[in-house]
Backbone and ligand atoms as CSV (ligand in chain L), in Angstrom:
chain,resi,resn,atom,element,x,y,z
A,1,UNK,N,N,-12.910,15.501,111.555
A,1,UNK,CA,C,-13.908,16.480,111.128
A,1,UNK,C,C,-13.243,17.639,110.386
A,2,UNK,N,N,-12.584,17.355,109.285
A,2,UNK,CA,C,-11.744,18.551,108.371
A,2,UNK,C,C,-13.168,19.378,108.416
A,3,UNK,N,N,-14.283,19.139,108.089
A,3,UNK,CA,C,-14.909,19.932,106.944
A,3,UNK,C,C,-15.451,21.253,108.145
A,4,UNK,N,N,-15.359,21.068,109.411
A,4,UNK,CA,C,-15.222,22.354,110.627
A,4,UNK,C,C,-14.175,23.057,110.744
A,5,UNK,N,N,-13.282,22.218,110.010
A,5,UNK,CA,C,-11.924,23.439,109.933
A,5,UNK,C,C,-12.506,24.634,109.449
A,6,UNK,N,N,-11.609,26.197,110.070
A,6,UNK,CA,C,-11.811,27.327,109.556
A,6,UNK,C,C,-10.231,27.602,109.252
A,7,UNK,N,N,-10.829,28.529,108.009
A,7,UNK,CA,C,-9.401,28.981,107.335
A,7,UNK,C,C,-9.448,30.780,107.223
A,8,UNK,N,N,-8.843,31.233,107.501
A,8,UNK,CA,C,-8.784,32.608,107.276
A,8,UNK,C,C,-8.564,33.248,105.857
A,9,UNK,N,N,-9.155,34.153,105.418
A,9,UNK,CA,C,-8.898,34.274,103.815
A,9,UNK,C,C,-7.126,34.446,103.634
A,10,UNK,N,N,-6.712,35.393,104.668
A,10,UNK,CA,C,-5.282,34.896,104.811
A,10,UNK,C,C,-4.390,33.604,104.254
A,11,UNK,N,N,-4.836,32.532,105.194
A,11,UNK,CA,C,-4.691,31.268,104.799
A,11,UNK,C,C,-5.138,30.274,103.422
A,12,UNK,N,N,-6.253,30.649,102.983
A,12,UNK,CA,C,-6.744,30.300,101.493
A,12,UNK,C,C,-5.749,30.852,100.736
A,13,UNK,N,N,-5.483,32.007,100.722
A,13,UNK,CA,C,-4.979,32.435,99.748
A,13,UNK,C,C,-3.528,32.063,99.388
A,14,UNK,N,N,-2.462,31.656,100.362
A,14,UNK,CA,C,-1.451,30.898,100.060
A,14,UNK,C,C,-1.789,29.555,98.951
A,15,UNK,N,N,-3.021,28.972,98.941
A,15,UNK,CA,C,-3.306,27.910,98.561
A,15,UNK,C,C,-3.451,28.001,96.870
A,16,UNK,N,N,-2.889,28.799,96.087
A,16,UNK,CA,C,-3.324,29.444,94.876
A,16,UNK,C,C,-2.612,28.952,93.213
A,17,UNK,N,N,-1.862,27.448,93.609
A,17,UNK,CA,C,-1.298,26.290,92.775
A,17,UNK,C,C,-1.815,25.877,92.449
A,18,UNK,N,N,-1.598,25.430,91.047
A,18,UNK,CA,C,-2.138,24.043,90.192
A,18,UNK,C,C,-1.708,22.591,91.435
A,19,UNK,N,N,-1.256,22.856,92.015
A,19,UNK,CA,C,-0.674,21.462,93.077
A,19,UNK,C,C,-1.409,21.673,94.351
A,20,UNK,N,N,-1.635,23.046,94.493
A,20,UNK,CA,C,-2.548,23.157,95.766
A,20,UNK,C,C,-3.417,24.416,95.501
A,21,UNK,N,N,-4.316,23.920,95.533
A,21,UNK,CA,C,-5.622,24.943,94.791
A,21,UNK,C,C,-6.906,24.702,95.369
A,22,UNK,N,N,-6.960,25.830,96.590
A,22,UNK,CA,C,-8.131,26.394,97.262
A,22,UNK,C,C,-9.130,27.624,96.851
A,23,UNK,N,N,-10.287,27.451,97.205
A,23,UNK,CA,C,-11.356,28.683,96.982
A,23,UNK,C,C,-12.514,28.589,97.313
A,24,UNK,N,N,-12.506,30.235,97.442
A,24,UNK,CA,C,-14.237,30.209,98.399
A,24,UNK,C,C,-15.523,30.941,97.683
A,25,UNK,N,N,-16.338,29.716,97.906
A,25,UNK,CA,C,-17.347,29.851,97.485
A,25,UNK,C,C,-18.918,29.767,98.364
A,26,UNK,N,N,-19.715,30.948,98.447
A,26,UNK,CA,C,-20.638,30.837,99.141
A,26,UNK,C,C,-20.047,30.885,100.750
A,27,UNK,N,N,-18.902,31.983,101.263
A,27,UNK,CA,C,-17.942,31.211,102.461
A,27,UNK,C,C,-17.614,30.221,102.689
A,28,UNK,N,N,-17.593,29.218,102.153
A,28,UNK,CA,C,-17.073,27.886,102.417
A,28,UNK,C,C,-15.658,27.819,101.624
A,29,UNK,N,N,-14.686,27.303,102.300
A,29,UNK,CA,C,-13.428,26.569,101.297
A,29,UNK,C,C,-13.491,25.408,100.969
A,30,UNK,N,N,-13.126,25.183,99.631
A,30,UNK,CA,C,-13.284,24.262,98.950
A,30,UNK,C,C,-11.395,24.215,98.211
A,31,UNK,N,N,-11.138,22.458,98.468
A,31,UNK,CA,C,-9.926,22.344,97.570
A,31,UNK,C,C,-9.815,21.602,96.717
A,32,UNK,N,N,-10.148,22.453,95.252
A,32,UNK,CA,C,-9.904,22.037,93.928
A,32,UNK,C,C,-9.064,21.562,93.199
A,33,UNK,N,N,-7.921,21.342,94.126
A,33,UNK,CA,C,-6.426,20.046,93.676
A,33,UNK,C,C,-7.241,19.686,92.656
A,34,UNK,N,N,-7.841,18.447,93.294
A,34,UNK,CA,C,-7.891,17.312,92.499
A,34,UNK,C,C,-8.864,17.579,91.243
A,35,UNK,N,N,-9.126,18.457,91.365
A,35,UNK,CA,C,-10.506,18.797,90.313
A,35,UNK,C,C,-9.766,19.553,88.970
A,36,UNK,N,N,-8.379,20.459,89.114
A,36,UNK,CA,C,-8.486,20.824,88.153
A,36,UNK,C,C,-8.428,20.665,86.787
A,37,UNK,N,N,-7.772,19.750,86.575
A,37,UNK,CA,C,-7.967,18.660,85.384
A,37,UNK,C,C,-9.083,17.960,84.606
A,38,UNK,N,N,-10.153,17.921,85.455
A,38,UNK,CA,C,-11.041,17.859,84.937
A,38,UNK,C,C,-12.325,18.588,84.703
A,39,UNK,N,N,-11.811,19.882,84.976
A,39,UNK,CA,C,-13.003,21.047,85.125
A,39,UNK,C,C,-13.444,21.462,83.630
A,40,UNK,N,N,-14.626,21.066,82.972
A,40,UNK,CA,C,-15.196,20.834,81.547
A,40,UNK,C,C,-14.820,22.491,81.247
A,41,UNK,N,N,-14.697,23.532,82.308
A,41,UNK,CA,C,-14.503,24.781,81.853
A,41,UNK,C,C,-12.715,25.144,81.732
A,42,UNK,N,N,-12.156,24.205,81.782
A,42,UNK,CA,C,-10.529,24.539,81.878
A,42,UNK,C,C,-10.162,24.474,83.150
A,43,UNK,N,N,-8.867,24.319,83.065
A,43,UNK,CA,C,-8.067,24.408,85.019
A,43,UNK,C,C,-7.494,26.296,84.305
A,44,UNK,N,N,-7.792,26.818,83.875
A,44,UNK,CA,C,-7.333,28.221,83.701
A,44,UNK,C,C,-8.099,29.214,84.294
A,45,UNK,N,N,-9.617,29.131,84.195
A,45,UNK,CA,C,-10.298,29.568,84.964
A,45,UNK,C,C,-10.385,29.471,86.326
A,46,UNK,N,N,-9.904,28.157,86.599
A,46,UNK,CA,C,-10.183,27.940,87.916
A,46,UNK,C,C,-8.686,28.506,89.167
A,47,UNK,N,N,-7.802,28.161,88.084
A,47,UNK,CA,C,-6.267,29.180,88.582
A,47,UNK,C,C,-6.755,30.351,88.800
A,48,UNK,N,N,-7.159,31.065,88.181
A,48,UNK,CA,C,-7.783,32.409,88.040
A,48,UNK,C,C,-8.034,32.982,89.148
A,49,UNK,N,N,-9.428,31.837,89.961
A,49,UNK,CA,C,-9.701,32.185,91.165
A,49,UNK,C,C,-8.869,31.961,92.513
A,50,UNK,N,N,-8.138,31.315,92.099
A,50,UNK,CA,C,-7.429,30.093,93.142
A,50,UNK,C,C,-7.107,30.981,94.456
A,51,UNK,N,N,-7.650,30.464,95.383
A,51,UNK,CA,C,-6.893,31.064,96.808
A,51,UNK,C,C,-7.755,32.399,96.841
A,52,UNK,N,N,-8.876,32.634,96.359
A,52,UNK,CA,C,-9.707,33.829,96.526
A,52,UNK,C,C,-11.487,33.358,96.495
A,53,UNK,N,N,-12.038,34.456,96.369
A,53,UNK,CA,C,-13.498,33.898,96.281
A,53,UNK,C,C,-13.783,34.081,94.891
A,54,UNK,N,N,-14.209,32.863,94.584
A,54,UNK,CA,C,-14.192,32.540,93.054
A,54,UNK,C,C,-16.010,32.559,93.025
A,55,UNK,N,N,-17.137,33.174,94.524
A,55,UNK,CA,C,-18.344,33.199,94.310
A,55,UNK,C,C,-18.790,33.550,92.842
A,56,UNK,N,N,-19.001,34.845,92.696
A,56,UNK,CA,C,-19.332,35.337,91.558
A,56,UNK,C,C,-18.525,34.882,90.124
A,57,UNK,N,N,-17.443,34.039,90.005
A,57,UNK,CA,C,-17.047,33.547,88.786
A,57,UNK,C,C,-17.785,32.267,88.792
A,58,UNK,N,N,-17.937,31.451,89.348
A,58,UNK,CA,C,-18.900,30.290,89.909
A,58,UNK,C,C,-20.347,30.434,89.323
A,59,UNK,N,N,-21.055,31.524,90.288
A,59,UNK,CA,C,-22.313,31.061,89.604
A,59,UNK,C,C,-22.719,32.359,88.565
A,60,UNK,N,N,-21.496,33.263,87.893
A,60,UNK,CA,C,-22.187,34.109,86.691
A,60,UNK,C,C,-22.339,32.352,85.514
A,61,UNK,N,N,-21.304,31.530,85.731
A,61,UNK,CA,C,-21.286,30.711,84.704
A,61,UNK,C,C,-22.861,29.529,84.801
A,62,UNK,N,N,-23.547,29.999,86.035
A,62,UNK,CA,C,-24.526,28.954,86.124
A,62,UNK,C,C,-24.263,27.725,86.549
A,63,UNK,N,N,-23.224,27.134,86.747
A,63,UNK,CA,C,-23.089,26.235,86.983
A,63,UNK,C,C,-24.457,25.007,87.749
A,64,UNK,N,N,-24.143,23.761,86.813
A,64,UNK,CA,C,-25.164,22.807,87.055
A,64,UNK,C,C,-25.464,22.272,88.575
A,65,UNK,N,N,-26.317,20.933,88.897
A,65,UNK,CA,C,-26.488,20.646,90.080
A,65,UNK,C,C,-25.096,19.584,90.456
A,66,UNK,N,N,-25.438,19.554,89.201
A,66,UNK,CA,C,-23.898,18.319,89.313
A,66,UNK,C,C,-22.469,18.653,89.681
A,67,UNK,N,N,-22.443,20.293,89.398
A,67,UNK,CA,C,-21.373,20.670,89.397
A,67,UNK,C,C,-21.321,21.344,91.015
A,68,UNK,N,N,-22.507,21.359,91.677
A,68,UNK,CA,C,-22.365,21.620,93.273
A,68,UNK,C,C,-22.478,20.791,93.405
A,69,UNK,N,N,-23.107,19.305,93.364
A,69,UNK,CA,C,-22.763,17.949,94.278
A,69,UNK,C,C,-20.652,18.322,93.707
A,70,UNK,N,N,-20.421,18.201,93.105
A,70,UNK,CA,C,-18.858,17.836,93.339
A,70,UNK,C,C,-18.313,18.916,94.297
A,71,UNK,N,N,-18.716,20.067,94.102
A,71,UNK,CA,C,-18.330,21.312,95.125
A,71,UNK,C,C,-18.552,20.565,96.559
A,72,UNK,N,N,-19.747,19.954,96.558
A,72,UNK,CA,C,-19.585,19.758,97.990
A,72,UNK,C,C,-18.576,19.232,98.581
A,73,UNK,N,N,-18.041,17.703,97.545
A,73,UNK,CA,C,-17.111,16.807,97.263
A,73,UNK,C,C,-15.723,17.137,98.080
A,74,UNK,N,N,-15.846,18.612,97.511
A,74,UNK,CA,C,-14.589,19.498,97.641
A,74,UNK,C,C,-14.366,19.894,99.088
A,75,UNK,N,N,-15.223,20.054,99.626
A,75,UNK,CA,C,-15.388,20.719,100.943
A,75,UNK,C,C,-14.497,20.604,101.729
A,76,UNK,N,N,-13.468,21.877,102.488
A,76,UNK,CA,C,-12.615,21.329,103.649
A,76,UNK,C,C,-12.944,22.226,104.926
A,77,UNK,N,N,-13.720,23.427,104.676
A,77,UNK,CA,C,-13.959,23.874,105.785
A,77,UNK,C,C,-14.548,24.899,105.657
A,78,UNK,N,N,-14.443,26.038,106.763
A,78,UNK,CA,C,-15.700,27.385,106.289
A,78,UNK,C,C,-14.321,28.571,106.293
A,79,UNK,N,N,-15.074,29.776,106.132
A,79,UNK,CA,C,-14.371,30.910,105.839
A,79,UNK,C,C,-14.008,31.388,107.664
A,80,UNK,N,N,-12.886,31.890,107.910
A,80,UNK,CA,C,-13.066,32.824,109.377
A,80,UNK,C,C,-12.897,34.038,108.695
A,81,UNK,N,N,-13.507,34.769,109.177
A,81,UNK,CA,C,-13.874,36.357,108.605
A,81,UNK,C,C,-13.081,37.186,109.869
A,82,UNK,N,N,-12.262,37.859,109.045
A,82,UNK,CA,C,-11.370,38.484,110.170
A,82,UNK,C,C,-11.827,39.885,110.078
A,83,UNK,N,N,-11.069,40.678,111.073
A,83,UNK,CA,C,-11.619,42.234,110.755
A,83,UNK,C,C,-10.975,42.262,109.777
A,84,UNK,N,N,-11.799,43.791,108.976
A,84,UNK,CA,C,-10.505,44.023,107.599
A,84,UNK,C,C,-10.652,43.536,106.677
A,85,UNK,N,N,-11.544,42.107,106.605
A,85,UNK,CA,C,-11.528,41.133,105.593
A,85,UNK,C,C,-12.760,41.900,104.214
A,86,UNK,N,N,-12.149,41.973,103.138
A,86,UNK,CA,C,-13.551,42.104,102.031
A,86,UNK,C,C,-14.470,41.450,102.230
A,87,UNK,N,N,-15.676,42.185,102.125
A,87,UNK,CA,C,-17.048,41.450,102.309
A,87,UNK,C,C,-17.298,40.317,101.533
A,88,UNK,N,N,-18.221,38.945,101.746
A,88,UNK,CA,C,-18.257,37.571,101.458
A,88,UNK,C,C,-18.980,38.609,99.935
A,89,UNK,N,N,-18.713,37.987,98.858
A,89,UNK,CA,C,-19.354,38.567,97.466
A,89,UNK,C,C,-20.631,37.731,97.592
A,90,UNK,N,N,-21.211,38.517,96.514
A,90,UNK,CA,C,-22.954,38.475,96.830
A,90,UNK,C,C,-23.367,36.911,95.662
A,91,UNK,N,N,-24.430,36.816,96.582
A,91,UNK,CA,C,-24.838,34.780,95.772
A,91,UNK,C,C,-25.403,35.678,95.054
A,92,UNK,N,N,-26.495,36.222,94.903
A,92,UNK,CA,C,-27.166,36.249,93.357
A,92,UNK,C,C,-26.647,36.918,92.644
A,93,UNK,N,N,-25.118,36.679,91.993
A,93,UNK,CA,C,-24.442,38.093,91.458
A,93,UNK,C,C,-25.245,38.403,90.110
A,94,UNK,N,N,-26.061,37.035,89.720
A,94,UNK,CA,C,-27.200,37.854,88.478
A,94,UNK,C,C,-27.889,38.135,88.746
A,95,UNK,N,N,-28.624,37.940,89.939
A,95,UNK,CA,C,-29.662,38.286,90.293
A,95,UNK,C,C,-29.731,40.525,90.538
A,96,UNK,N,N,-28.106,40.317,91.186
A,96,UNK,CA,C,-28.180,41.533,91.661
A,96,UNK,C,C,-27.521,42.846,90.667
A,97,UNK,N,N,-27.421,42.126,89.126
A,97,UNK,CA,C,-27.094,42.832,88.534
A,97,UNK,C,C,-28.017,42.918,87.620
A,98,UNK,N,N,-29.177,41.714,87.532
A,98,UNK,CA,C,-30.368,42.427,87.049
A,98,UNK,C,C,-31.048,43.314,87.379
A,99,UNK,N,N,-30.889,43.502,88.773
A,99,UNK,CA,C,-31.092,44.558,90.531
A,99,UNK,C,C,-30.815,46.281,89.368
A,100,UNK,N,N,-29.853,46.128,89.171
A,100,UNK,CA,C,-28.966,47.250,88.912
A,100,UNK,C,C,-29.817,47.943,87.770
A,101,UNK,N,N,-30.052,46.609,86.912
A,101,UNK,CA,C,-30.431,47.038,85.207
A,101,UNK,C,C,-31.985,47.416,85.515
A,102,UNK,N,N,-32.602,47.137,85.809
A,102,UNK,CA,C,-34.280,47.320,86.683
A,102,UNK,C,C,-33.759,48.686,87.328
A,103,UNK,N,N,-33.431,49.130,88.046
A,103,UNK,CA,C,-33.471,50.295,88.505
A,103,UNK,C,C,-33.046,51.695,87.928
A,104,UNK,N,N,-31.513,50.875,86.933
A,104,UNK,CA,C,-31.331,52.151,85.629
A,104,UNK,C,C,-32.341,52.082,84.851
A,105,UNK,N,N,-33.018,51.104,84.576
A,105,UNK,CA,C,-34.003,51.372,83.701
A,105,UNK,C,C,-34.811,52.603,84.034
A,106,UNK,N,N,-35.161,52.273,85.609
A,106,UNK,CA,C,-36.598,52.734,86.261
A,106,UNK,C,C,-35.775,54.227,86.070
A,107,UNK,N,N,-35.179,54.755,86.080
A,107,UNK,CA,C,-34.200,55.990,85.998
A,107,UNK,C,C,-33.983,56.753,84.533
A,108,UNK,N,N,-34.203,55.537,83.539
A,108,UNK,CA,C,-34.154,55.806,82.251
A,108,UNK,C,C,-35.550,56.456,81.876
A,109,UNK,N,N,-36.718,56.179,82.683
A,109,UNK,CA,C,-38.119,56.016,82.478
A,109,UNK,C,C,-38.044,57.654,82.670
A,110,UNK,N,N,-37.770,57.577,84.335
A,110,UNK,CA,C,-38.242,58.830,84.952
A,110,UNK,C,C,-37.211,60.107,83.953
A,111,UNK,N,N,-36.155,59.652,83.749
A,111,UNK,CA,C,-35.618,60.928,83.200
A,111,UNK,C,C,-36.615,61.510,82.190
A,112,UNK,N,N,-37.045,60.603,81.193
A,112,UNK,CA,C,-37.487,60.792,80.003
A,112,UNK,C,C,-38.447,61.381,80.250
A,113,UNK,N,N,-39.312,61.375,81.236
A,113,UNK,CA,C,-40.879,61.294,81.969
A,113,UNK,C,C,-40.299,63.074,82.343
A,114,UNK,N,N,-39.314,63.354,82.799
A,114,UNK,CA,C,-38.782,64.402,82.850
A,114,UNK,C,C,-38.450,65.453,81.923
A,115,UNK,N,N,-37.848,65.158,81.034
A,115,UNK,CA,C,-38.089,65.814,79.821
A,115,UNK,C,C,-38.806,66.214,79.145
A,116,UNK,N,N,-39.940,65.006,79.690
A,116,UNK,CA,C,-40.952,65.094,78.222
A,116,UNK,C,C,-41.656,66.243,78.806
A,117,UNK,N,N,-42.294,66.408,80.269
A,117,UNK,CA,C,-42.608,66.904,81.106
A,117,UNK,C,C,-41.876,68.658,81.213
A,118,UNK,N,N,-40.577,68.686,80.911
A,118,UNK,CA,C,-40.118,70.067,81.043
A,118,UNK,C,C,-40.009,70.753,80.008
A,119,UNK,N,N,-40.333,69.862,78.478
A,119,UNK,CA,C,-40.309,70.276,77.264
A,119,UNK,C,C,-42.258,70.687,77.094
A,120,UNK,N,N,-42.828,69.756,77.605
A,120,UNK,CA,C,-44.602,70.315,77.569
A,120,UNK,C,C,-44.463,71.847,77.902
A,121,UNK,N,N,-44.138,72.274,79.398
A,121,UNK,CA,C,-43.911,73.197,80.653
A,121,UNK,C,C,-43.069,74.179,79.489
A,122,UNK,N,N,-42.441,74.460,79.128
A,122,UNK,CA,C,-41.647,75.085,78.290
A,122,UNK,C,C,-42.531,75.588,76.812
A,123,UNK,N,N,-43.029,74.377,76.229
A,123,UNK,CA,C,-43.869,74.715,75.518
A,123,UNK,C,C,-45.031,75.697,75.183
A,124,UNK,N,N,-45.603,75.010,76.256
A,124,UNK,CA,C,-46.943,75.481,77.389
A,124,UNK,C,C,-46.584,77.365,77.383
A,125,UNK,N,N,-45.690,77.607,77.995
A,125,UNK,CA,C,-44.927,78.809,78.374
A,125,UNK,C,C,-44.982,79.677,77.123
A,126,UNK,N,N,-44.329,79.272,76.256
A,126,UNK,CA,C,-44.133,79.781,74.599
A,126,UNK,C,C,-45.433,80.345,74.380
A,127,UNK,N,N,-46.122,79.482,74.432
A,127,UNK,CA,C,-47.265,79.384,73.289
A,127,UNK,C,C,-47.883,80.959,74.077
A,128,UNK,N,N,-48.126,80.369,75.725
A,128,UNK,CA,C,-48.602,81.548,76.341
A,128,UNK,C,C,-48.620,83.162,76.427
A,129,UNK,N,N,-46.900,82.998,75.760
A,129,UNK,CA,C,-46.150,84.110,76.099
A,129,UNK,C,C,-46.733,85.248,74.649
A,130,UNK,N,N,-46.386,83.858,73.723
A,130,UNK,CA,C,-46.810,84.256,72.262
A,130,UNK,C,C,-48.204,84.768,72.050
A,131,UNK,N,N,-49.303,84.528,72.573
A,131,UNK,CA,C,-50.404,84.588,73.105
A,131,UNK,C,C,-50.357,86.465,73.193
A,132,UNK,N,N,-49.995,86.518,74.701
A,132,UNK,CA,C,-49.771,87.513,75.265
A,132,UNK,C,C,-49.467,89.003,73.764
A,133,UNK,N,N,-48.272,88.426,73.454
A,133,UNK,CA,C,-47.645,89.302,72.873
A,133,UNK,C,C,-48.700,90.044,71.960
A,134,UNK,N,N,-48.945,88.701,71.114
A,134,UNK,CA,C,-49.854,88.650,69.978
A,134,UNK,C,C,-51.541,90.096,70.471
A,135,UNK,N,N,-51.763,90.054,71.611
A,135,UNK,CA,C,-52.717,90.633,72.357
A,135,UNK,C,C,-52.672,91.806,72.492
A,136,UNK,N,N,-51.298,92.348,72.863
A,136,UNK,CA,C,-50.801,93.459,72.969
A,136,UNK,C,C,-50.953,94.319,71.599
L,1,HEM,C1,C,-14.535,24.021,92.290
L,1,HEM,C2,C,-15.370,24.791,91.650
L,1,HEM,C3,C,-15.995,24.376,90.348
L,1,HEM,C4,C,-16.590,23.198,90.015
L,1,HEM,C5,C,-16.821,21.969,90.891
L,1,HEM,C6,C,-16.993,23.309,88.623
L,1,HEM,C7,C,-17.623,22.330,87.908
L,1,HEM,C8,C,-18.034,22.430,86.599
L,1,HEM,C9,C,-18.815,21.453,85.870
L,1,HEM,C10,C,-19.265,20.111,86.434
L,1,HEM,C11,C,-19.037,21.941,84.643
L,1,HEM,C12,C,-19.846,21.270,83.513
L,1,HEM,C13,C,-21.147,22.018,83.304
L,1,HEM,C14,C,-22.028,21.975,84.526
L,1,HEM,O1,O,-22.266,20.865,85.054
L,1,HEM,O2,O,-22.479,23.057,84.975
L,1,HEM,C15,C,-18.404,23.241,84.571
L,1,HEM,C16,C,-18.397,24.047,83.460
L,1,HEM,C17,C,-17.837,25.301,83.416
L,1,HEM,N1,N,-17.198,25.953,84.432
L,1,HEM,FE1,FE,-16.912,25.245,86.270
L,1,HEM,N2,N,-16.638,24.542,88.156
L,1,HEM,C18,C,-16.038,25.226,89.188
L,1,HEM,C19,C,-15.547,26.499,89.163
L,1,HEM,C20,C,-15.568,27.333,88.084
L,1,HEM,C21,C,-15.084,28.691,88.087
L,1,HEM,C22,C,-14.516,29.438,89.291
L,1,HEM,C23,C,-15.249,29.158,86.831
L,1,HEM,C24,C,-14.853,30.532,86.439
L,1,HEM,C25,C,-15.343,31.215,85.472
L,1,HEM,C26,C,-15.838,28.097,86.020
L,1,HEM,C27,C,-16.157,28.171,84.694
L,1,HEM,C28,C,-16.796,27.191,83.975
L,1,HEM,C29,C,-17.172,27.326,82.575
L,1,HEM,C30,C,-16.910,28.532,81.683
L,1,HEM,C31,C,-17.837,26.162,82.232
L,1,HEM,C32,C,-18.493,25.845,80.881
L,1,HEM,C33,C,-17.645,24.970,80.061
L,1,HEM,C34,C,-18.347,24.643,78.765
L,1,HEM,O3,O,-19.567,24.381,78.791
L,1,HEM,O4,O,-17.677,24.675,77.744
L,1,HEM,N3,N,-16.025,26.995,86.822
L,1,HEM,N4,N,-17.806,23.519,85.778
């Protein structure tokens, strides 16, 4: 039963060779030995990640269904999360950086909504003041 093995990110990360080439994805370890040669995206990218969490390089590229049936392929065991350890990186990393762009937006809105709002108020003020004067 390899695929209950736990590995400590500790331990992955020794694994970071074109000859021995581990990485985690979704917490799971996966060993991409045998894969890197034929990875349609290069074995350079995949060095890249090697022996780390390659989550967010994984699925910013989208990767197909085909390309997680072989991930599964890969499978040798799960992550042990030690104290100390960097947090597991986030699955929807597009999702959560559309997160980001939606909310600067919503920020872009209100500023403007702000301005427009302190330039009326300001206006408003002028005209009043001018008013006044004009009265006198
Ligand atoms: C063991 C993990 C990985 C597996 C099994 C895998 C598998 C595949 C497969 C099957 C494709 C062909 C297109 C598709 O079916 O989606 C692909 C393309 C690609 N992969 Fe991966 N991949 C892995 C990790 C990575 C990582 C970590 C990166 C880092 C950026 C990456 C970057 C790419 C790129 C850029 C392409 C597009 C190549 C092209 O269309 O020219 N892959 N991968």
């Amino acid at each position: 039963m390899s695929e209950s093995k736990e590995f400590t990110l500790q331990e992955v990360t020794g694994h970071n060779t074109k000859k021995d080439l581990y990485m985690v994805i979704h917490d799971k370890v996966y060993d991409c030995t045998s894969f890197v040669d034929e990875h349609p995206g290069g074995e350079e990218v995949l060095l890249d990640v090697g022996g780390q969490d390659g989550t967010e390089a994984f699925e910013d590229v989208g990767h197909s269904d085909e390309a997680r049936e072989i991930l599964d392929g890969l499978l040798v065991g799960n992550v042990k999360r030690m104290p100390g350890d960097p947090e597991p990186k986030s699955h929807g990393a597009t999702s959560s950086s559309s997160a980001t762009t939606a909310s600067s937006g919503g920020f872009g809105v209100g500023l403007y909504a702000i301005i427009l709002i302190g330039g009326a108020i300001a206006y408003g003020a002028y005209n009043y003041l001018e008013a006044q004067k004009a009265q006198q």
